[in-house]
Each structure stands twice: as C-alpha cells, then as structure tokens.
C-alpha positions in Angstrom: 132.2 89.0 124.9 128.9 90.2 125.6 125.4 88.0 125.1 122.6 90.3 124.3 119.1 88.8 125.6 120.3 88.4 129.1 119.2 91.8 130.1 115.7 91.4 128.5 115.5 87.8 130.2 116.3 89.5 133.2 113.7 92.3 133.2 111.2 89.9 131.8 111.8 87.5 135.3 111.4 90.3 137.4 108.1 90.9 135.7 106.6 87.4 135.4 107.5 87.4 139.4 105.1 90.3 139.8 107.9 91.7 141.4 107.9 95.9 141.5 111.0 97.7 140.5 113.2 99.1 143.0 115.5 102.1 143.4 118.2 102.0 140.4 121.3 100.5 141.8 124.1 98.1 140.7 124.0 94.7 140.9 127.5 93.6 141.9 129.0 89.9 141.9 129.7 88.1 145.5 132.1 86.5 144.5 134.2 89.6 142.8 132.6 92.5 145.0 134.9 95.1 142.2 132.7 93.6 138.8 129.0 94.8 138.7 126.2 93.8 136.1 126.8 96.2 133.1 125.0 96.7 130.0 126.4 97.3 126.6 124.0 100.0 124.8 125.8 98.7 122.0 124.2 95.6 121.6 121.9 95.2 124.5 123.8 92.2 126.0 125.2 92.6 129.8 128.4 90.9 131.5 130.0 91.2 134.0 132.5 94.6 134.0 134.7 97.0 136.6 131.9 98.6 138.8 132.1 102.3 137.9 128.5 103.6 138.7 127.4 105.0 135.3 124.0 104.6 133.8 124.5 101.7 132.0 125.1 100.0 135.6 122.1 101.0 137.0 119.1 99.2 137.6 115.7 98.4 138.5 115.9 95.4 140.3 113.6 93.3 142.8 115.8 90.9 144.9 114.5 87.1 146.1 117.0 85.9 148.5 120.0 87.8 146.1 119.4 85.5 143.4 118.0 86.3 140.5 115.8 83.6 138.7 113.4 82.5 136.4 112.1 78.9 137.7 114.4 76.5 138.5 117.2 78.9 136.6 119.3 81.4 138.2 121.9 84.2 137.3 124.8 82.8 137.3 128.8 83.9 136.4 130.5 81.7 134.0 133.9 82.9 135.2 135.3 86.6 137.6 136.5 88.4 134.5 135.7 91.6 133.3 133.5 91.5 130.1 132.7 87.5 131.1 129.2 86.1 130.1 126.4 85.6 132.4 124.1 82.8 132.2 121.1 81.4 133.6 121.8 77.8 135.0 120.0 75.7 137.4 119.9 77.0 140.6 122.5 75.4 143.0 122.8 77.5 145.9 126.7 78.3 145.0 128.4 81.4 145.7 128.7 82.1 141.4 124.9 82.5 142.0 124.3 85.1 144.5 124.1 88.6 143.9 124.0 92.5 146.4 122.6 95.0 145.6 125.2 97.8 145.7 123.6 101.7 146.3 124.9 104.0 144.6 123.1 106.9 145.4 121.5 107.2 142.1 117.8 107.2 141.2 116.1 106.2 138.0 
C-alpha cells in the first residue's frame, strides 16, 4: 500500500530547509540497497519499490547528512518490502533512517 502526502511532505521539507534541488536521481534504502523511493502517479503516494530507474524514481533531492527531515522527524522505512510505507518518525540515528543518493545518469 501506498500513502499519498509523503511525497508532497517531502518536497515541502526540502523547501522550508531553503535547500536547492539537485540533479534527479533515486533515492535508494541503506538498508535494502535493491528498493529505491518510488512514486505512484496513480495516487501521488511513494513507498518503497524494486529500483528500476524510470521517471517516477527520479528526483530532485537536497541531502542533510542522508536523512531526510522535517524537524525533529525523519524519513523513515516501516519495514524492507517492496510497496512498504514510509513514514516520518522521530529522528533516531538508525540505519531504517538513512538514505544514498543513487545516480542514475538521468537529468530532470
């Protein structure tokens, strides 16, 4: 299942940080290197899914210290399935928390 408002949340962080977008790549989990951020044009929710480099994987993203946050909050996976909800929880410096940033060669 997919929560839409995660990806909005996510773009809004990146601009309340002042932070300027990057080159569009994937954002892929540490802890499962194979499941990248994905976003379901469906429905505008994102979860985690099998990297695969299309558009709906790419991003503009500004990393702080490969964790993405809003306050106190950061990104974090609920579980290392594919299609499993992301969340934003307090930050805890644990590995379901940090984030790469994957090239893929792509530009936005």
């Amino acid at each position: 299942m997919r929560h839409p408002g995660v990806g909005a949340l996510a773009a809004g962080m990146l601009l309340a940080l002042g932070l300027a977008p990057a080159r569009a790549d994937s954002l892929s989990a540490n802890m499962n290197p194979n499941l990248c951020i994905d976003w379901n044009t469906g429905n505008n929710g994102v979860a985690l899914w099998q990297c695969h480099g299309g558009y709906n994987q790419n991003f503009f993203t500004a990393m702080v210290m490969s964790q993405p946050r809003y306050g106190n909050l950061c990104l974090d996976q609920v579980t290392l399935n594919p299609g499993a909800p992301l969340a934003m929880m307090p930050c805890a410096n644990k590995p379901s928390q940090a984030w790469q940033m994957v090239a893929n060669g792509g530009r936005a």
